[in-house]
C-alpha positions in Angstrom: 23.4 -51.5 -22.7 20.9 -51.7 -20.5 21.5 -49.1 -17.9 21.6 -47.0 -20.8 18.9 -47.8 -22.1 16.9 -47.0 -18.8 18.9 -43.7 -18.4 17.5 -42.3 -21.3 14.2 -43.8 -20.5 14.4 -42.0 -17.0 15.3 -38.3 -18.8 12.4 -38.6 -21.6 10.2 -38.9 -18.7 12.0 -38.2 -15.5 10.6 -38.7 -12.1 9.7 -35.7 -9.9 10.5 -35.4 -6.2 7.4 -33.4 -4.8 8.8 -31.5 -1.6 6.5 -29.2 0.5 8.7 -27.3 3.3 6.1 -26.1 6.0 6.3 -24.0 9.3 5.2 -27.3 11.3 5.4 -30.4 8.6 8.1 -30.9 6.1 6.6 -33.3 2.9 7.9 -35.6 0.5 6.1 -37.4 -2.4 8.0 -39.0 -6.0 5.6 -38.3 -8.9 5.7 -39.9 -12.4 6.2 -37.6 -15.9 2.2 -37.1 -15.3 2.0 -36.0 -11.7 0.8 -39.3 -11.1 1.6 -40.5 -7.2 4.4 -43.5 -7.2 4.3 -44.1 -3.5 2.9 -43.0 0.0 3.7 -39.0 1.3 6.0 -39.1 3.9 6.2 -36.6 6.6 8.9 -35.4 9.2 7.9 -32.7 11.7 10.0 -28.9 10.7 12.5 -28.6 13.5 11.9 -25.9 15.8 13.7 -22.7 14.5 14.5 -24.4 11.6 17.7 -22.9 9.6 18.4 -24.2 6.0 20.9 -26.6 7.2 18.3 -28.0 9.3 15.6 -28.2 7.1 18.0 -29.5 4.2 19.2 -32.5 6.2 15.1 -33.4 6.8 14.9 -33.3 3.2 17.8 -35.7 2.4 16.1 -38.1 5.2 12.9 -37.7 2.9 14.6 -38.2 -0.3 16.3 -41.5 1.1 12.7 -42.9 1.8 11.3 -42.2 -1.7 11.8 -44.5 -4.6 14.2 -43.1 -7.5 14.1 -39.6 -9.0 15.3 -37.6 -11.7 14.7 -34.1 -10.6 13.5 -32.0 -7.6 10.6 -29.4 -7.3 10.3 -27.7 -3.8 7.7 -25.3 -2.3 9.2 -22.9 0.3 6.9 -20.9 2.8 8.5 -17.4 1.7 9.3 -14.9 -0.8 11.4 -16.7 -3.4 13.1 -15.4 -7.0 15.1 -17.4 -9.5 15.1 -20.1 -6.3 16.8 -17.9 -3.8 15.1 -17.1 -0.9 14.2 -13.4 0.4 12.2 -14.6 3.2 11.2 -16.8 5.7 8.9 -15.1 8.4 7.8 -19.1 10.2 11.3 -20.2 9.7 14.3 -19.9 11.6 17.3 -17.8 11.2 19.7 -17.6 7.8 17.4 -17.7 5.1 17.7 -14.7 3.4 19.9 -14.5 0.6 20.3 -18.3 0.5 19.9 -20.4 -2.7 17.8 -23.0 -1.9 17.6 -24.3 -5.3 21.5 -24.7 -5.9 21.8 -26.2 -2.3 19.4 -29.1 -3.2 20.9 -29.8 -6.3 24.5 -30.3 -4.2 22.7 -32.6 -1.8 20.3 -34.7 -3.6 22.3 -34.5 -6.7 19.3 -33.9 -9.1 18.3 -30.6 -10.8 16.0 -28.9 -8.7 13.1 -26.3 -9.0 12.0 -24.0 -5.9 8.3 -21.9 -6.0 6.4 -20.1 -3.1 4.4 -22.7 -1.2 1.8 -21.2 -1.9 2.2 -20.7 -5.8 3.1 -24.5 -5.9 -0.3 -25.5 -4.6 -1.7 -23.2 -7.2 -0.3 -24.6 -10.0 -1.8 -27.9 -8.5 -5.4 -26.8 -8.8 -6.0 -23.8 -11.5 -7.8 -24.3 -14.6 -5.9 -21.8 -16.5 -9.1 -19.3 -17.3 -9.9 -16.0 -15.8 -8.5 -14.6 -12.4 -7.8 -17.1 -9.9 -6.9 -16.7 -6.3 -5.5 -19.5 -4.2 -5.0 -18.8 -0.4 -3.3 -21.0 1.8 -4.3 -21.7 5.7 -1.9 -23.1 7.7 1.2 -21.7 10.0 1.1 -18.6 8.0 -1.0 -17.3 5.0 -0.4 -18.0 1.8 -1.5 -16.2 -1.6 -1.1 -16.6 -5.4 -2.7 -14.9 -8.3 -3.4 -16.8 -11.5 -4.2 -14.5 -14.7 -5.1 -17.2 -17.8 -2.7 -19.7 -16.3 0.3 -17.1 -15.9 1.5 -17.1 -12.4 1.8 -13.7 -10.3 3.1 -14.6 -6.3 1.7 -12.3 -3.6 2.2 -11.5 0.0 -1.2 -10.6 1.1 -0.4 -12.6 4.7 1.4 -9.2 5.6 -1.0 -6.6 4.6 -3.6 -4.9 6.7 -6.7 -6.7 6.9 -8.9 -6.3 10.5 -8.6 -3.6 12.9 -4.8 -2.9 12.1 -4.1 -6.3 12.0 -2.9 -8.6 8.9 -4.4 -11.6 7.1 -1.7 -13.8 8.8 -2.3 -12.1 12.3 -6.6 -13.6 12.1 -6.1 -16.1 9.8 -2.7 -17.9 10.8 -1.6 -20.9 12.9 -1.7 -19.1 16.2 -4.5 -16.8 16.3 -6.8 -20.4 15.7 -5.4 -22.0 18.6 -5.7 -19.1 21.2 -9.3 -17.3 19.8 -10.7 -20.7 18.4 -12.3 -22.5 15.5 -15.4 -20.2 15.4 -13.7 -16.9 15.7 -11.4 -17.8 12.8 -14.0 -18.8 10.6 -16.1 -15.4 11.0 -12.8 -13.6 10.1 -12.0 -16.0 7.3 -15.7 -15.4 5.6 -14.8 -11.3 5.8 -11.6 -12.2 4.1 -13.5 -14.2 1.4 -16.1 -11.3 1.0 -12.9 -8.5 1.2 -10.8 -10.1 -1.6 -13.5 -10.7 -3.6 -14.1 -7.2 -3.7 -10.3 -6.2 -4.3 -9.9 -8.6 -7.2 -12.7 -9.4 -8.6 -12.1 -13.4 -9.5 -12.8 -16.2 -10.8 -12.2 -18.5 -8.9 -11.3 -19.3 -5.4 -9.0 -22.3 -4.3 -8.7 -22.7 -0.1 -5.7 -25.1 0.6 -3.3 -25.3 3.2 -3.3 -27.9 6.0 -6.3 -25.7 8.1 -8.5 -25.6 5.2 -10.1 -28.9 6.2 -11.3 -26.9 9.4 -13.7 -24.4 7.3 -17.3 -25.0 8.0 -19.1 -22.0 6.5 -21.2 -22.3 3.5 -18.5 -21.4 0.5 -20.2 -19.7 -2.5 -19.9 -21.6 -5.6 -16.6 -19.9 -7.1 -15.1 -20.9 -3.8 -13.7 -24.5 -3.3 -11.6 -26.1 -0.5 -8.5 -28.0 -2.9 -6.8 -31.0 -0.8 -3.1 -30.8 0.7 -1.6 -32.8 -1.7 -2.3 -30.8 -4.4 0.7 -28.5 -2.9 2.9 -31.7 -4.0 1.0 -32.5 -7.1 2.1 -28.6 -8.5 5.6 -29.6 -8.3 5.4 -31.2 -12.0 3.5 -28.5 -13.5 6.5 -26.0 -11.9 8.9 -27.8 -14.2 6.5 -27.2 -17.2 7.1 -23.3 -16.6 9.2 -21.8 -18.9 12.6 -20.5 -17.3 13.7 -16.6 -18.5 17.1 -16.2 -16.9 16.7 -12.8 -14.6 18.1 -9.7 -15.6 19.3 -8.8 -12.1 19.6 -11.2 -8.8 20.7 -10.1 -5.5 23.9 -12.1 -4.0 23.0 -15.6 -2.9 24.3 -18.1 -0.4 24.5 -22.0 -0.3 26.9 -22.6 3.1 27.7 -19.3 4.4 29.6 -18.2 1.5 28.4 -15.5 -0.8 28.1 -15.1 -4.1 27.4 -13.7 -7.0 23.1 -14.8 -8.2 25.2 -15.4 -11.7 28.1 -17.0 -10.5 25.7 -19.3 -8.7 23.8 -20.6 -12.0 27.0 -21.0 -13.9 29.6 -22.3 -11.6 31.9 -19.8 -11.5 33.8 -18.2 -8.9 32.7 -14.3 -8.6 34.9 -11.9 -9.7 36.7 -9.9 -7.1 37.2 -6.2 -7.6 40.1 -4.0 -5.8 38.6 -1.2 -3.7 39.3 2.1 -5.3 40.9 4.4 -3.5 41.0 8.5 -3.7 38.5 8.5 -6.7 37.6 11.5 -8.3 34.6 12.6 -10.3 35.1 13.2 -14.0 35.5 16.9 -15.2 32.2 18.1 -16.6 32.9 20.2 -19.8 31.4 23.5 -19.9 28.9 23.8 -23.4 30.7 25.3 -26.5 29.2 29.2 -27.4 25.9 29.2 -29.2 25.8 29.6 -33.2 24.0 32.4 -34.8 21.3 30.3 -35.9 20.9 29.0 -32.6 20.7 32.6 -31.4 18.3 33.5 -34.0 15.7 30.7 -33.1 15.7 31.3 -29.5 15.1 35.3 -30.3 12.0 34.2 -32.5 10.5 31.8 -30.0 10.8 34.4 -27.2 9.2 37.0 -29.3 6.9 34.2 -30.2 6.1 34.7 -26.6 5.4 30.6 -26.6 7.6 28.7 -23.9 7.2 25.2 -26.0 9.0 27.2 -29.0 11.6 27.5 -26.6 12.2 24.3 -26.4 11.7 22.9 -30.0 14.4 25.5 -30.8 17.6 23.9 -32.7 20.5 24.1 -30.9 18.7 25.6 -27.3 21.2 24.5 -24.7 19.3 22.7 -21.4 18.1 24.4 -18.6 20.8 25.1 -16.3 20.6 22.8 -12.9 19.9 24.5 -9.4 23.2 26.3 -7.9 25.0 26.1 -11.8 27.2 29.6 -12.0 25.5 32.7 -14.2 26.6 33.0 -18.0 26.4 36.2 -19.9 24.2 33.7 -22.1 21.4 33.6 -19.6 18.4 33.6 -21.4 15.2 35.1 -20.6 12.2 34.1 -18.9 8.9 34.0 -20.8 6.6 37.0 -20.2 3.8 35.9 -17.8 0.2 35.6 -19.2 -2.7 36.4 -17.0 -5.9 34.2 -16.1 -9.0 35.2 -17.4 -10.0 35.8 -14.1 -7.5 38.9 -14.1 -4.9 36.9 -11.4 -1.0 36.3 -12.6 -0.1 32.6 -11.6 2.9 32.2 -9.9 5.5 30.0 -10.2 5.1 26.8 -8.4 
């Protein structure tokens, strides 16, 4: 009675599992119904090259470490859609086309949730009015567009930004340790001053792990948001509201492919025999034209207006590039001239 009683305690307000994957730090945090923190963050460094099954066995060693959970929320450092990821540019190899989310809920045995790093730490720190940008500094760059709360993920890391070179190429892990801190904050003000100008916000947020390293003077719709707020978003991703995606690209969870849909429901994908020697359907060749359809062509070419033409009942369509002649060909439209005297041509 009493186990129970405490499971259905535990799934009116279930416990949340905070992870943040990183390209150097891999974090773990168990929050209460409110986002509240129940314990200390752990930490384990990201292995070097880190593939999924890597990085998933770092996460069950976190997991172990944190007190009881009822469901997972994980922030990835990559393109990620319906919790499969596309990619995973300060990761190592295999992460394309696997689903992360369905992979965690095999391990850790808990529903799981997986966002863009960067959109995570968003959700941790927006106010839900106007346009707000959130930027993350750390290995890469991070970036995430809040409109009135509703979440939009961008990749503005990999777009040009300085001298042919991207926001991630000045702003990221490596370009602070080899030019230095001064250096990257000059190019980080220009970036302040450069998306201000391209969108117009709100609001500001600077997270990441570097963001403690900014010492220029911030205007006051910019703020510097702590690290842990990147964990904190992890209950607000499970107050999103889930729409099931029209389309998802194959998705793998050990090597194995499958289909995005098989994935969510459990079923094996359907396999389809190649077909061999097929042939194009027949196209049938259009019927003769009736009287009346001859009629109302003749009266919109004598109308001598081409939009007649084509409002005529029962006008058959254009014929397509390279279709044979038909002794029902019908004539062009008499040219009209300029008023400047010159005949247009055709273009």
């Amino acid at each position: 009675m009493k186990k129970a009683t405490a499971a259905k305690a535990a799934a009116s307000a279930p416990r949340t599992l905070a992870i943040d994957i990183g390209g150097t730090g891999i974090k773990a945090l168990t929050l209460d119904p409110a986002g509240k923190p129940l314990n200390d963050r752990t930490r384990i460094p990201t292995p070097k090259h880190g593939t999924p099954k890597a990085v998933i066995g770092v996460i069950r060693k976190l997991a172990k470490a944190q007190d009881g959970f009822e469901r997972v929320s994980a922030g990835f450092p990559g393109v990620v859609k319906d919790g499969v990821i596309y990619t995973a540019a300060n990761l190592g190899k295999g992460w394309e086309g696997f689903d992360l989310r369905r992979a965690l809920e095999r391990k850790l045995k808990r529903p799981a949730r997986v966002a863009n790093d960067a959109d995570i730490q968003g959700l941790g720190c927006v106010r839900g009015h106007g346009i707000e940008l959130v930027i993350t500094l750390g290995t890469g760059f991070g970036s995430v567009l809040f409109a009135n709360g509703t979440r939009i993920h961008l990749e503005l890391g990999h777009h040009p930004f300085h001298n042919g070179k991207t926001y991630e190429d000045e702003l990221g892990e490596k370009t602070l340790k080899r030019r230095g801190r001064k250096r990257w904050n000059k190019m980080l003000a220009q970036a302040i001053d450069d998306l201000r100008r391209t969108f117009n916000y709100d609001a500001l947020y600077l997270g990441g792990g570097n963001s403690r390293l900014v010492d220029r003077k911030l205007a006051a719709d910019v703020r510097i948001v702590s690290n842990a707020e990147g964990l904190l978003g992890g209950i607000a991703l499970w107050r999103e509201a889930t729409k099931p995606a029209a389309k998802a690209p194959a998705a793998r969870t050990s090597g194995k492919v499958s289909s995005a849909l098989a994935s969510k429901s459990g079923a094996k994908p359907a396999r389809t025999a190649p077909v061999k020697n097929a042939k194009p359907a027949p196209i049938k060749p259009p019927g003769p034209l009736t009287a009346s359809a001859k009629a109302s062509i003749a009266r919109a070419l004598n109308a001598k207006d081409p939009m007649a033409l084509v409002a005529a009942p029962g006008a058959a369509a254009p014929a397509s590039p390279g279709a044979p002649n038909s002794d029902r060909t019908m004539r062009k439209p008499p040219e009209t001239r300029s008023s400047g005297g010159a005949t247009p041509t055709a273009s």
